[in-house]
Structure formats: structure tokens, C-alpha cells
MARDRENKOL-927965 format. One line per field, with one value per residue (C-alpha): z, x, y. Coordinates in steps of 0.001 Angstrom, whole numbers. Last residue first. Layout:
N
c3	Z / ...
c1	X / ...
c2	Y / ...
This chain:
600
c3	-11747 / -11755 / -8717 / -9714 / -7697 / -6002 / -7851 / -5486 / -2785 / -6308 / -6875 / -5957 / -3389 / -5234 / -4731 / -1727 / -2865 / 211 / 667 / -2838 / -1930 / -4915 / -7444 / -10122 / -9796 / -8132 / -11349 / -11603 / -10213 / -11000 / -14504 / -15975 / -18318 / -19588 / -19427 / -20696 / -22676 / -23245 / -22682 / -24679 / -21918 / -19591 / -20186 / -20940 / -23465 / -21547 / -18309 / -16760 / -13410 / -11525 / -13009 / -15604 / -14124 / -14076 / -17381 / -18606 / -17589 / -14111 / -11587 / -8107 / -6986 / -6081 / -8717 / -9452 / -6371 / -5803 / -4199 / -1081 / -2436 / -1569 / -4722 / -7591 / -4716 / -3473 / -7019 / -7585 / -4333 / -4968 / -8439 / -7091 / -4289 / -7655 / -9221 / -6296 / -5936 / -9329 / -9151 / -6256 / -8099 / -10538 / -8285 / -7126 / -10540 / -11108 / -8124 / -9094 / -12923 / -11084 / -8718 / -11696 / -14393 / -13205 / -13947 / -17769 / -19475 / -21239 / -22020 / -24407 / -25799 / -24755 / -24806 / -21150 / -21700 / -17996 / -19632 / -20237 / -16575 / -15079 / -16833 / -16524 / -12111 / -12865 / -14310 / -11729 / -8561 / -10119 / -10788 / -7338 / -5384 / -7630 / -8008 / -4007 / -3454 / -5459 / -4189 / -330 / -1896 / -3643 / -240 / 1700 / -695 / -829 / -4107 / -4403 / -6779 / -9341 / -12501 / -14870 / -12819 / -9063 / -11496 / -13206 / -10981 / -10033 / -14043 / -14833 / -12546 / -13817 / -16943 / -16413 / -14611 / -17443 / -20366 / -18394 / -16368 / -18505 / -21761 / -21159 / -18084 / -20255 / -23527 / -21608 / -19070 / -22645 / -24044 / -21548 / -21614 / -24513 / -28189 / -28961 / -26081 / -27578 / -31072 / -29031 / -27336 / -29960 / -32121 / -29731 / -29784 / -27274 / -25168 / -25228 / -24429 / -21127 / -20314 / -21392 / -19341 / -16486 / -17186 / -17748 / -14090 / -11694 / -14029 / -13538 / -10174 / -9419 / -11596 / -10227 / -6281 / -7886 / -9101 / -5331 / -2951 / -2356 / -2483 / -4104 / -3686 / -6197 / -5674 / -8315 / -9522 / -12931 / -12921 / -12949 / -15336 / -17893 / -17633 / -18590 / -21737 / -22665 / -22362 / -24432 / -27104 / -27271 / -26976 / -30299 / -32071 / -30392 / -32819 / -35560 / -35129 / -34850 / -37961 / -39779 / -38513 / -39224 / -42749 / -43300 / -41512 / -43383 / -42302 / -40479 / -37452 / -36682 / -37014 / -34592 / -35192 / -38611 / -37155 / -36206 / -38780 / -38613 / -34751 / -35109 / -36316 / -33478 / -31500 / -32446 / -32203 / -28459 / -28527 / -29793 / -27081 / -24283 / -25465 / -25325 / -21409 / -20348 / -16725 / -16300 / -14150 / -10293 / -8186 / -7631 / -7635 / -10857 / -12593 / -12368 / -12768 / -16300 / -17730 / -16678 / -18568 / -21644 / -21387 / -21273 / -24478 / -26128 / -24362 / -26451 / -30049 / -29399 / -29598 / -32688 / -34683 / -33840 / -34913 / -37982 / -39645 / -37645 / -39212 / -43002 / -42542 / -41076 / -43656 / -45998 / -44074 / -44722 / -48633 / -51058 / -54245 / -52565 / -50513 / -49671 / -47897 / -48036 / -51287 / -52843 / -53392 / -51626 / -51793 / -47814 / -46446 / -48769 / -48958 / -45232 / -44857 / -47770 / -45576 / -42487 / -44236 / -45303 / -42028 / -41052 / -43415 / -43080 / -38896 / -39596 / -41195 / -39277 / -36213 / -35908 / -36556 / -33958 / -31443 / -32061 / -30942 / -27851 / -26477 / -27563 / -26097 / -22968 / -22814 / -22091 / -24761 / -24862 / -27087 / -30293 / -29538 / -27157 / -26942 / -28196 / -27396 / -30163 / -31974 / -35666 / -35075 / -32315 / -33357 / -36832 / -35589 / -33197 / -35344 / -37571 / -34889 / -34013 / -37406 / -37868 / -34763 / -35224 / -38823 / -37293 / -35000 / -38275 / -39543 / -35784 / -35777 / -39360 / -37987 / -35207 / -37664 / -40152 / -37396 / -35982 / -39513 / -39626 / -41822 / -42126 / -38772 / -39429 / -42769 / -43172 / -39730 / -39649 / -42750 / -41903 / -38412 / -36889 / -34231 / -31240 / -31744 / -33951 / -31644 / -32499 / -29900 / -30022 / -31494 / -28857 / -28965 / -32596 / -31501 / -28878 / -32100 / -33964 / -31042 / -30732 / -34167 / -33981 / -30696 / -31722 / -35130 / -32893 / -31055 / -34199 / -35751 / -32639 / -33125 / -36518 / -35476 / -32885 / -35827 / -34414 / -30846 / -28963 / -26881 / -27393 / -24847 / -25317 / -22256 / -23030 / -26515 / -25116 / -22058 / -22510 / -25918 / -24829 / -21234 / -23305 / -27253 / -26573 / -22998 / -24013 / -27793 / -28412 / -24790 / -24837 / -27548 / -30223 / -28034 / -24641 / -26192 / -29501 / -26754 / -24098 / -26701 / -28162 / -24576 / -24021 / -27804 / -27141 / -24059 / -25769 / -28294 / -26010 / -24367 / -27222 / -28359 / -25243 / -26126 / -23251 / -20405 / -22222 / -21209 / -20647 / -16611 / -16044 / -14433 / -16365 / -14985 / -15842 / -19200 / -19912 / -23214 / -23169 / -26344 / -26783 / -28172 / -25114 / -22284 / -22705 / -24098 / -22653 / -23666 / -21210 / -21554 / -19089 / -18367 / -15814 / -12845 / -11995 / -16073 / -16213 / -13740 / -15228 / -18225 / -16959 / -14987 / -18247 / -19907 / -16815 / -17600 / -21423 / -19973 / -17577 / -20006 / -22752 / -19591 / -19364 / -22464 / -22819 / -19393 / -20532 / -24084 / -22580 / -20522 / -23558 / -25686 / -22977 / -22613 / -26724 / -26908 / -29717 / -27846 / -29847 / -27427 / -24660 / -25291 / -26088 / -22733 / -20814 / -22918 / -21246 / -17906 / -17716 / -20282 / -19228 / -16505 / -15671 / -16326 / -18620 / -15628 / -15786 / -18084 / -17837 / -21066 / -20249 / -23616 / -23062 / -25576 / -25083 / -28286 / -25657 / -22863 / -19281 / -19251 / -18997 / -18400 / -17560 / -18733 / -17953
c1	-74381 / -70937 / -69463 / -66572 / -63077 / -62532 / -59211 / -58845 / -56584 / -54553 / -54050 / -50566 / -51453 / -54426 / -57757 / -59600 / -61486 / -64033 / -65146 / -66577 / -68531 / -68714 / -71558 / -69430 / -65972 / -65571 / -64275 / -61115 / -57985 / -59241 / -59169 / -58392 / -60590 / -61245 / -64350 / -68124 / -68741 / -72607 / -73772 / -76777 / -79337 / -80086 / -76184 / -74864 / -77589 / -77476 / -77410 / -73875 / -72639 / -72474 / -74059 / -73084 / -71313 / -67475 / -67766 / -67398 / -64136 / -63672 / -62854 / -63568 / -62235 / -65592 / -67264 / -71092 / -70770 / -69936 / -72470 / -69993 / -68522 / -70499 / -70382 / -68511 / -65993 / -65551 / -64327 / -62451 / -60857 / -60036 / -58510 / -56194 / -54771 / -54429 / -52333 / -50089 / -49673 / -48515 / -45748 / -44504 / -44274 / -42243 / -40233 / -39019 / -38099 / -35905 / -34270 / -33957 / -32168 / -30051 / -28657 / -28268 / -26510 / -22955 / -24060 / -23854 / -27346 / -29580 / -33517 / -32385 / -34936 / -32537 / -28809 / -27407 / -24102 / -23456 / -24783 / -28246 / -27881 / -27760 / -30382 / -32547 / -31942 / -34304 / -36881 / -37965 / -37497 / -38949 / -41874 / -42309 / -42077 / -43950 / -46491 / -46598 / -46930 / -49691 / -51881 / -51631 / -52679 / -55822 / -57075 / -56096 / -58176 / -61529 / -63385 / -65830 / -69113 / -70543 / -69707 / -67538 / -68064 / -66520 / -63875 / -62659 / -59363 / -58989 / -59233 / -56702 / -53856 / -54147 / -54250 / -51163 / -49119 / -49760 / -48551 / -45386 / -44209 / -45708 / -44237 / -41931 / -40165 / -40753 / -38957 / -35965 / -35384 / -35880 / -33879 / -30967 / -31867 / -29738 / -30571 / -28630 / -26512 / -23324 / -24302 / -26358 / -23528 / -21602 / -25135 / -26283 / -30324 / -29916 / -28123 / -30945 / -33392 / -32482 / -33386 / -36926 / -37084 / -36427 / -38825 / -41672 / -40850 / -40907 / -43175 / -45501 / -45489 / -46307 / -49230 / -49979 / -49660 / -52084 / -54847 / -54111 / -54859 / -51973 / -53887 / -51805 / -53066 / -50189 / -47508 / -45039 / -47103 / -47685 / -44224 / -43537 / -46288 / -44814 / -41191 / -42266 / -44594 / -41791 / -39459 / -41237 / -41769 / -38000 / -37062 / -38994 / -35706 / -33419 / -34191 / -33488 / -29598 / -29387 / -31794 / -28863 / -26113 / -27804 / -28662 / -24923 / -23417 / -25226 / -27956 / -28727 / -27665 / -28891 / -32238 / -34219 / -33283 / -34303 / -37994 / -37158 / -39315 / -42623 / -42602 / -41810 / -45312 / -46865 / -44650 / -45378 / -49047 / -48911 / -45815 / -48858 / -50966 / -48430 / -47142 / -50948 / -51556 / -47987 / -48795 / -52122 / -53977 / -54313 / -56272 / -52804 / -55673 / -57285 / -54129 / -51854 / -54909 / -55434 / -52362 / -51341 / -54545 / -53131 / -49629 / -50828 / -52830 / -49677 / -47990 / -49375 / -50093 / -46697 / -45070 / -47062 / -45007 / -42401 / -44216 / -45365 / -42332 / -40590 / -42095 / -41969 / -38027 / -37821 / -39544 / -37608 / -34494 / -35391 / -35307 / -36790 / -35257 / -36883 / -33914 / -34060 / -37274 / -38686 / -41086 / -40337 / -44103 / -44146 / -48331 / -49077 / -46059 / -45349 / -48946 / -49050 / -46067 / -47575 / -50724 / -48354 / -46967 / -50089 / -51418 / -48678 / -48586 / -52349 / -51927 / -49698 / -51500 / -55470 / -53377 / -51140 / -53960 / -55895 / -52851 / -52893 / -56622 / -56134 / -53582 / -55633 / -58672 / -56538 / -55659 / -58898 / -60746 / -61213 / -58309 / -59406 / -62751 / -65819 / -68674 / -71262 / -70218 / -67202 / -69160 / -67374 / -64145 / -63161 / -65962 / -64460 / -60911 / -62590 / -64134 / -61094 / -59205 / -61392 / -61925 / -58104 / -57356 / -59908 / -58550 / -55180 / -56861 / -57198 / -53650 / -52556 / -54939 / -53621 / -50242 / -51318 / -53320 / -50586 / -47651 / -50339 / -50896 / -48868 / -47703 / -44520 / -43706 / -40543 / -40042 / -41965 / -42024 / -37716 / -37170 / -38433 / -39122 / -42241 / -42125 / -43756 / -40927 / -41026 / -42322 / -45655 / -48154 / -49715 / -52724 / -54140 / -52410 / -53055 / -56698 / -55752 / -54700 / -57464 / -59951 / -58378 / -59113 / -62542 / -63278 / -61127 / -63324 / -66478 / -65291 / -64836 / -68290 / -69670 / -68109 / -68872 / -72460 / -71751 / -70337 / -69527 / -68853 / -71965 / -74163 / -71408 / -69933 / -66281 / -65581 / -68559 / -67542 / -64285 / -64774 / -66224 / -64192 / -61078 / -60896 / -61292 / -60249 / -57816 / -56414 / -55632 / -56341 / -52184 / -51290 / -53419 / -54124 / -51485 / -48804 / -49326 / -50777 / -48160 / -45080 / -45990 / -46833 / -43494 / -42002 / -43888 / -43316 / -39835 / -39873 / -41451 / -39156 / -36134 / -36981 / -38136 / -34612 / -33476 / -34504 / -34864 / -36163 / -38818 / -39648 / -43189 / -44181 / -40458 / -39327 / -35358 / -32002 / -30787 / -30468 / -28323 / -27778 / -26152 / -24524 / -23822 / -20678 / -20667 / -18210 / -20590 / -19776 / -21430 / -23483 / -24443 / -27292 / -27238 / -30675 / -29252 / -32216 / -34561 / -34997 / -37832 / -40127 / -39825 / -40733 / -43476 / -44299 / -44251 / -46655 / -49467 / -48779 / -49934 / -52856 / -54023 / -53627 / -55686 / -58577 / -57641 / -58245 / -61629 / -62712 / -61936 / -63041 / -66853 / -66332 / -65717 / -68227 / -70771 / -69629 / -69946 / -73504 / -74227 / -75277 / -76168 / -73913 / -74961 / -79054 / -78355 / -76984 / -79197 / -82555 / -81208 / -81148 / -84152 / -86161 / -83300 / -80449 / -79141 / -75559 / -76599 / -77937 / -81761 / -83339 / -85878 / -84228 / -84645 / -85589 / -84145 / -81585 / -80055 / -80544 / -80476 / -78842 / -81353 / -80381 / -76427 / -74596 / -71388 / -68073 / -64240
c2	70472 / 70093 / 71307 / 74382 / 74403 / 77762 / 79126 / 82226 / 80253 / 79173 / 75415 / 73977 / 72215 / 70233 / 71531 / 69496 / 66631 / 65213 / 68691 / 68744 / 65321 / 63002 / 61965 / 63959 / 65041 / 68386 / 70847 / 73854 / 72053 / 68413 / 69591 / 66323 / 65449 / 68441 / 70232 / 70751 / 67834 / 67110 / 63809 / 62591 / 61756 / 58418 / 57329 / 53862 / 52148 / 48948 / 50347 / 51080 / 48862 / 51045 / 54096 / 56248 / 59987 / 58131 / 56786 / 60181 / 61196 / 63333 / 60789 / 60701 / 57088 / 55379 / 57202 / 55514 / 54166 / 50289 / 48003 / 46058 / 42536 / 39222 / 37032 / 39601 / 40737 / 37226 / 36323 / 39123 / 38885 / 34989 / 35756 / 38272 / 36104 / 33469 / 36216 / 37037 / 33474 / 32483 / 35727 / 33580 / 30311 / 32376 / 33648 / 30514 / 29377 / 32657 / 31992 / 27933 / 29096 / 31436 / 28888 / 26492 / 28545 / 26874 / 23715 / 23666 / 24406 / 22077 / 22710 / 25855 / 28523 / 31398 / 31171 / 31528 / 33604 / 35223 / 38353 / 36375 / 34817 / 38111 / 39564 / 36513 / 37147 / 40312 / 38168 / 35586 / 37568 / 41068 / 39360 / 37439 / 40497 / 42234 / 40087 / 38902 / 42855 / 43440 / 40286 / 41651 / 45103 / 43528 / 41012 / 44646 / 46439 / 44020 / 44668 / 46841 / 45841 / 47247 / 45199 / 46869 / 50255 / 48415 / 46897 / 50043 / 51049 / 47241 / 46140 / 49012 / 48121 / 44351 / 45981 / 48081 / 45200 / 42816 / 45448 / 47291 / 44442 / 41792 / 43083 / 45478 / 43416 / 40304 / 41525 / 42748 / 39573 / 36970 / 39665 / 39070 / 35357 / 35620 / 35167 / 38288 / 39701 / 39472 / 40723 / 43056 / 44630 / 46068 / 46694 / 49248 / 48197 / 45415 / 47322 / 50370 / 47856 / 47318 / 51207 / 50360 / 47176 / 48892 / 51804 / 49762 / 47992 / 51149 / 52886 / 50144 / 49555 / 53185 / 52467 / 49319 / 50760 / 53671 / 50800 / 49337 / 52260 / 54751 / 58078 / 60329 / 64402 / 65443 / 67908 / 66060 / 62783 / 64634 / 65329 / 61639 / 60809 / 63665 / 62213 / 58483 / 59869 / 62024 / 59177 / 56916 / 59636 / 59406 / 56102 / 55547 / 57377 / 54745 / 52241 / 54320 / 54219 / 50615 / 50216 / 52426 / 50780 / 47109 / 48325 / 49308 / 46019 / 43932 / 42031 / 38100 / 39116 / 42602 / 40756 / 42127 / 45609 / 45575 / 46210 / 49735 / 51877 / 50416 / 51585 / 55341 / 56000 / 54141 / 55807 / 59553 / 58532 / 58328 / 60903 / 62868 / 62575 / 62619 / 65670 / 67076 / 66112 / 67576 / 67129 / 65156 / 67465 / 66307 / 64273 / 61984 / 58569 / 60040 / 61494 / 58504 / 56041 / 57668 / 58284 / 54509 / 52967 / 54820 / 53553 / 50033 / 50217 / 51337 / 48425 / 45676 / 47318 / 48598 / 45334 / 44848 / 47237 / 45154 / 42635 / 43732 / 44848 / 41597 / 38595 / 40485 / 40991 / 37265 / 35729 / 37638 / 35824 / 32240 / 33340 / 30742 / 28545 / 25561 / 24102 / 27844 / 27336 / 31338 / 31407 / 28771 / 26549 / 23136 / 23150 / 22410 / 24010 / 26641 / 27492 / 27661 / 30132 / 32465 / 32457 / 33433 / 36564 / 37591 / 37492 / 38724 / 42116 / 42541 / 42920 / 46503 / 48983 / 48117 / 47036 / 49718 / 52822 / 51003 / 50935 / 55055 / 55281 / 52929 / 55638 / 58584 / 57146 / 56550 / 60318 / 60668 / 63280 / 66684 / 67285 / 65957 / 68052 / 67169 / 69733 / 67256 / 63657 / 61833 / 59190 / 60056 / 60214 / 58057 / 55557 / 55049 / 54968 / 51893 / 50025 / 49726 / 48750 / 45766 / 44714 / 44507 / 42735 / 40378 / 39999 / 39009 / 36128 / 34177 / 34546 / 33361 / 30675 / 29483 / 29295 / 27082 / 24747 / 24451 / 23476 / 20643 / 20043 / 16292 / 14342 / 16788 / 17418 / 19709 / 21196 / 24748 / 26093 / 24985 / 26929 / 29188 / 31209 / 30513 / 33014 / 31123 / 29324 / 25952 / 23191 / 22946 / 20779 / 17445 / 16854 / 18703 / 22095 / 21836 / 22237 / 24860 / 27247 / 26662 / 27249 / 30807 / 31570 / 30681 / 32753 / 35882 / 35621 / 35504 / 38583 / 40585 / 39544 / 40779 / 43999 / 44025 / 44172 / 47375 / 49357 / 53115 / 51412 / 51844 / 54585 / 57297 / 59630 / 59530 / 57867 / 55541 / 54366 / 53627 / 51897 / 48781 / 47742 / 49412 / 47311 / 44113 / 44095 / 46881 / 45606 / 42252 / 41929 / 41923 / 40060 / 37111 / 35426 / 36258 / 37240 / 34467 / 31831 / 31797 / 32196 / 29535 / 27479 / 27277 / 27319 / 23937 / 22562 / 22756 / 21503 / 18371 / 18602 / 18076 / 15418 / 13123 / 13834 / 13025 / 9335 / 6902 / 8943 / 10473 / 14096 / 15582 / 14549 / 12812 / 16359 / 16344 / 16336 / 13777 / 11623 / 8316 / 6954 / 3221 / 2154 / -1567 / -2834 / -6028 / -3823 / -1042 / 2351 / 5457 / 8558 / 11207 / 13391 / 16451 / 18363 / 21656 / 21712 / 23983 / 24409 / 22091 / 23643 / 26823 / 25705 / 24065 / 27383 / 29010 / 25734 / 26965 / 30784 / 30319 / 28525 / 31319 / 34135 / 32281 / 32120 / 35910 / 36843 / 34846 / 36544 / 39943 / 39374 / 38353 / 41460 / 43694 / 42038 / 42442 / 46224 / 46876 / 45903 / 43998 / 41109 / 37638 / 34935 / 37126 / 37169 / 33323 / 32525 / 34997 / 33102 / 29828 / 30953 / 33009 / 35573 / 38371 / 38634 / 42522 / 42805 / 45406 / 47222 / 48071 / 50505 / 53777 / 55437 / 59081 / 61032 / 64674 / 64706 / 67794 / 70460 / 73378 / 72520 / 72094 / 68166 / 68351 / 64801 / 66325 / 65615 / 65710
């Protein structure tokens, strides 16, 4: 999309002579402090990458527990003795967490396991996921800058992440919370009482919030004020536009919670109303502030997503994005749509009017959705595809994303949803737009920029054999949910009658498959980063700035200001940089007289 252009007039010709920013400085112990103090925005992003993912790997250790419990149905039986006595008899249960002489003991303890499954995963993992990692490396150099517009903030942004995130593994060690990752009142508010375990989770969550907020802050600033010479609204990757609406979210939307959640601690700690109605409160207000940021939030996670998609889709097809300004707005089209649906879920708890009309403005964000889903699809029409793993992902994606899209619509229609509500129907839903539209399009994204991150190549059969076991084993645990939702399976349950079993052990099953593809993924990332091949600076011939830095980029990213001097997509019209012209034909449906330009 850019060039780095030396004979402009008003260039920056200083040439910063300077090594990788991976490069080690003033020994071991002088590295760890130079990282711990960094303001540059692509040690923050790595150092979120590997925090993120560390988060991701303990929220998918208590889902496999979960999994593990649910292979078979948990059935308490009581029985009369000849003396009086009452004998209580549990099966069904893995002895590691549950007691086999109280099933209440049991039952909390899975409780607590699905409970942290669900604060790990959203508040750790899934909303800083791609913006706090991916976005912090790569936006300031895809639109040209040195640094994110406040590089100390930044810092201060990552440090909050840290604190917050110790918070909520220290109630993780006293013992766990057992409310829902949701926290609904009045249960947040009653349950342990002499203990903060429930207090210390919730105060992560408010704590992680202003990470969010001082992320997306820092990054509407950079979007409009660090933009390269030459480079208007609609110059830039369609992934800055994607990361640019999930700002807007955050800095509206995260003040609500946190909010939200400090009013939940004072109520605990100080007994004040506010939503315990033995306390003259409203359980359902909690619920209405809960959701108008979290559905919001929802888009703060696949937002992201959608962006990363854009790009591989047009990279690895060589062709122009189809539609490139529809799927700009519909970017910001959604995150407006977004703080008007959060009624829909609690169609339970309103009236009939207010569930009619949140029913009927759910289905407004499924169309900026769709225009997104119908551009990538035309942009694959004609295409050059080269079926390497970031494109697999893609192709994965849309595959997935669009699944748990068109299971949505049920949930929004209130006939069904009062049927399907609390089901492992949404558990299927919620998980096939989460992890297979979220997950799958930054696993996509960390192959497609892995060999800039950190300049090395990665092995592709080690990364396709990965791919398939995730799919495979994704599609084996979550599609059988459907069935078992629609079957009646209520959610968050450790007991089910026996007729849910065979499901139950598919769905198990895949899940220990999914855990393979991921660990297959680890290992090649791993042997890339100890004995991988260099990486060129543009291993897949893109045209967006990060593509003309080297691999891995010097501290300062670019040895001249960068000057933009087409769009970032034009593989009809430009040869990428650092790449052979005869090694990217024009696309098939390029003119004979449309002779694609090298840049110089």
C-alpha cells in the first residue's frame, strides 16, 4: 500500500543505523529490565501475545476439566437403611475436584471450574487478544508511525493488564468463584461471605477494564494523528479500520462495567441496595448494565477478528479487497449497532414490548455482518489463492464465523429463544463466534505475521497438520452442543439424565483433539523461533507497510518517514515490495494493458 520514498521532497532522510528490536542489550539482566521499561509498541505487543496466550492456556486446562466431568451423567442417589440412617451415593464423577460424600461439594467445585473457565477466557484472554497483541505491533507500523501516539501509556496499559490479571489468579488460589463468569446478583453478592475470593475476581475484571480503555484511547489518537504522509481515511488496512471501531467500544463501553462491578463490590463489602432485593435492590438492573457492555464487548472480540480476515483474504488471493469501503463502515456500522441489542440476553426477565423491540434490533447487526461475509467471498472470486496455512485460517474462518452467525438468528427470534435460552444451543452459538471466528482469526493472523514478529519461517506442513486437528476437533466438540441444546441440555449443569451421554463423550473427544492441534502449533512455533529459516522482509507479497520493514523491524520501524503512494490492496496496479514482479502475475481479471507498476 506504501513505499518508503527517499528522493520526495520533505522525506526524512536521517537513516537510523539500528539492530532488530529483538536484539539483546547490556546482558541478561539489563534485557530483563530494558523489557520490563520498553516503550516500544512491538515489545508490548509480544509481551501481550505471550501473556494472552499463557491466560489462554489456563482457561483451556479448567474446559477440558469440564469436559472431563461431563463424559459421564453425575447421579446422586439417596437411600434408607434398615437402622434410620441415610446413605448418599454419587456416580459419575472424576474424584480429582468432587467429594464423594457430599454432592454439594461436587457441584461447586464444577462450578467454580466453568466459572473460571468463563472470567479467564473473556476478560483475559479473548477481549485484549488480538487488540492488545497483534494491534499493538502492527498498528503504528501499518500506518507508518514510529510508536503508538502515547508510547508511556502504553506501558502503563500493559502493567494494568498485569495487575489485574494477578487479581483474578489470586482468588483462583484461595479457592475459586463459583458465580458465572457473569456475576449475576444476587447470587455474586451472597454466597461465600467470609471470604473475598468473589471480591478479588470482580475487582480483576474492573481493573482489566481500564486496560481496555487506555488501550483504545491510544489507539483513536494514533489513527488520527500518526497517519504517514499521503495516507487518508481510506488509505489505510482494512485492519486499522477494524481495530479502530473496537477502540471506539472499549473507550464507550468498558466504563459502564467497571462501574457496574464497583457498585457489585460495595454491595458486597458495605451491604448497600443497589441490586440484592433482600436489600431493596434490582437483580435485573444488574443484568441491563452486565449486558450494554457486553454485548458491546462481543464485538470488541470479533471486530479484531474481522480485520485480520480482510487482510489474509486479499494477501494470499493477490487480489483487491472487494467492496474495501463497505467493509469499512459496516466496521463502524457494528460497533454502533452493538449498544443497541443488549436486551436480547435477557428476553426472560422483560416484557413482552421491550423483548419485541430488542428482538427486532438484534437482527439489524446481521447486516453489516453480512456485507463483510459477502465482500470476502467475492473477494476470493478470480483470485490467485495460495492455500498455505494463514489462507486455510481464513477459509476456516468463514466456514465457522458464518455458522455461528446463522445460529444466532434463533436465539434472537423470541419463539425459539425462550426454548433455547440457557441451552447448550448458546453454549454451541457463543463458541463458534467466539473461538471459531475470534481464536481461528488470530491463530490465522500470528502464522501470516510470524516470520515479521520475529523473523523466522515456520514449518508449513508442522502448521497445516495443526489446522486440520483444530478444525477437526472444533467442529467435533461444538457442533454435537447444538444438538444437545435442542435436545434440552441446560447449560452450566454437572448432572444430566443418560440419554445426553453419547453427545456429551463426542463433544469430549473433540476437545482432546482441538488440544492437539494447538500443542502441534506450539511445537512449530517453538522450533521455528530455535532453528526456523531467516524470514524475508515479505514472505507472502503484501502491499501494507509492515511489509517494506525488515524481519524482524528495528526499534524505530522504518529507516525514513514512509510516504503512502497506493492502496493497500492494489495488487492489480503495484509488485509488492522486496518481491520478484514475475513471481506475482496480475490477477485474471486484470486488463492485458494494465502492466502492474514495481515500487521503486
Amino acid at each position: 500500500m506504501t513505499t518508503i520514498d527517499t528522493n520526495t521532497p520533505g522525506a526524512d532522510h536521517a537513516h537510523h543505523d539500528e539492530g532488530s528490536y529483538l536484539k539483546p542489550k547490556y546482558g541478561a539482566l539489563g534485557t530483563v529490565i530494558q523489557w520490563a521499561t520498553t516503550i516500544d509498541h512491538k515489545k508490548i505487543g509480544v509481551m501481550y501475545l505471550f501473556a494472552v496466550m499463557f491466560m489462554f492456556f489456563l482457561g483451556g486446562m479448567a474446559a477440558l476439566a469440564v469436559r472431563a466431568e461431563l463424559l459421564e451423567p453425575t447421579r446422586t442417589m439417596t437411600t434408607e437403611l434398615a437402622d434410620g440412617t441415610i446413605q448418599t451415593t454419587i456416580t459419575g464423577q472424576i474424584p480429582l475436584w468432587s467429594d464423594p460424600d457430599n454432592a454439594a461439594v461436587g457441584s461447586n467445585n464444577y462450578n467454580r471450574l466453568f466459572t473460571l473457565h468463563g472470567a479467564i477466557m473473556v476478560f483475559m484472554f479473548i477481549v485484549p487478544s488480538v487488540p492488545a497483541s497483534l494491534g499493538n505491533f502492527f498498528l503504528p507500523i501499518m500506518l507508518g508511525a514510529k510508536d503508538v501516539a502515547f508510547p508511556r501509556l502504553n506501558l502503563l496499559s500493559w502493567y494494568i493488564y498485569v495487575f489485574g490479571s494477578i487479581f483474578g489468579i489470586l482468588s483462583i488460589v484461595l479457592g475459586g468463584v463459583d458465580t458465572g463468569w457473569t456475576f449475576y446478583t444476587p447470587y455474586s453478592t451472597t454466597t461465600d461471605p467470609d471470604h473475598w475470593r468473589v471480591v478479588l475476581m470482580v475487582l480483576a475484571a474492573f481493573v482489566l477494564g481500564f486496560s481496555s480503555i487506555l488501550t483504545g484511547l491510544n489507539f483513536i489518537v494514533t489513527v488520527h494523528k500518526l497517519r504517514a504522509p499521503g495516507m487518508g481515511w481510506f488509505d489505510m488496512p482494512l485492519f486499522i479500520w477494524a481495530v479502530y471501531a473496537t477502540s471506539i467500544i472499549q473507550v464507550l463501553a468498558t466504563p459502564v462495567i467497571g462501574i457496574t462491578l464497583l457498585l457489585l463490590i460495595f454491595e458486597r463489602l458495605f451491604h448497600v441496595g443497589i441490586f440484592d432485593p433482600a436489600l431493596g435492590g434490582d437483580p435485573v438492573l444488574y443484568q441491563h448494565f452486565f449486558w450494554f457492555y457486553s454485548h458491546p464487548v462481543v464485538y470488541v472480540m470479533i471486530l479484531p477478528a474481522m480485520g485480520i480476515i480482510s487482510e489474509l483474504l486479499a494477501v494470499h488471493s493477490r487480489k483487491h479487497i472487494f467492496g474495501y469501503r463497505a467493509i469499512a463502515f459496516s466496521s463502524l456500522g457494528i460497533a454502533g449497532v452493538s449498544f443497541l441489542v443488549w436486551g436480547h440476553h435477557i428476553f426472560t426477565a422483560m416484557g413482552e414490548l421491550v423483548s419485541t423491540l430488542f428482538s427486532a434490533l438484534t437482527f439489524l447487526v446481521a447486516i453489516p455482518t453480512a456485507i463483510k461475509v459477502f465482500n470476502w467471498i467475492s473477494t476470493l472470486y478470480k483470485g490467485s489463492i495460495i492455500l498455505n496455512t494463514p489462507m486455510i485460517y481464513a477459509l476456516m474462518f468463514l466456514f465457522t464465523f458464518s455458522i455461528g452467525g446463522l445460529t444466532g438468528l434463533p436465539l434472537g427470534a423470541l419463539a425459539t429463544d425462550l426454548h433455547l435460552h440457557d441451552s447448550y444451543f448458546v453454549v454451541a452459538h457463543f463458541h463458534y463466534v467466539m473461538m471459531g471466528g475470534t481464536v481461528i482469526a488470530m491463530i490465522g493472523g500470528i502464522h501470516h505475521w510470524w516470520p515479521k514478529m520475529f523473523g523466522k519461517m515456520y514449518s508449513e506442513k508442522g502448521a497445516l497438520t495443526g489446522a486440520a486437528f483444530v478444525f477437526l476437533g472444533f467442529n467435533v466438540t461444538f457442533f454435537t452442543q447444538f444438538f444437545l441444546g435442542m435436545q434440552g441440555m441446560p447449560r452450566r449443569y454437572a448432572s444430566y439424565v443418560d440419554e445426553f451421554q453419547t453427545l456429551h463423550i463426542v463433544s469430549t473427544v473433540g476437545s482432546w483433539l482441538l488440544l492437539v492441534g494447538f500443542l502441534i502449533h506450539l511445537l512449530v512455533f517453538v522450533h521455528s523461533l530455535l532453528a526456523g529459516k531467516k524470514a524475508p522482509p515479505n514472505p507472502w507479497g503484501g502491499l501494507t507497510f509492515e511489509w517494506e520493514t525488515e524481519s524482524p523491524p528495528i526499534e524505530h520501524n522504518f529507516h525514513h518517514e514512509p510516504l503512502c503512494q497506493h492502496g493497500p490492496y492494489d495488487f492489480d496496479k503495484v509488485v509488492p515490495p522486496h518481491c520478484d514482479a514475475k513471481d506475482y502475475p496480475l490477477p485474471p481479471q486484470a486488463g492485458a494493458d494494465d502492466a502492474p507498476r514495481t515500487i521503486a
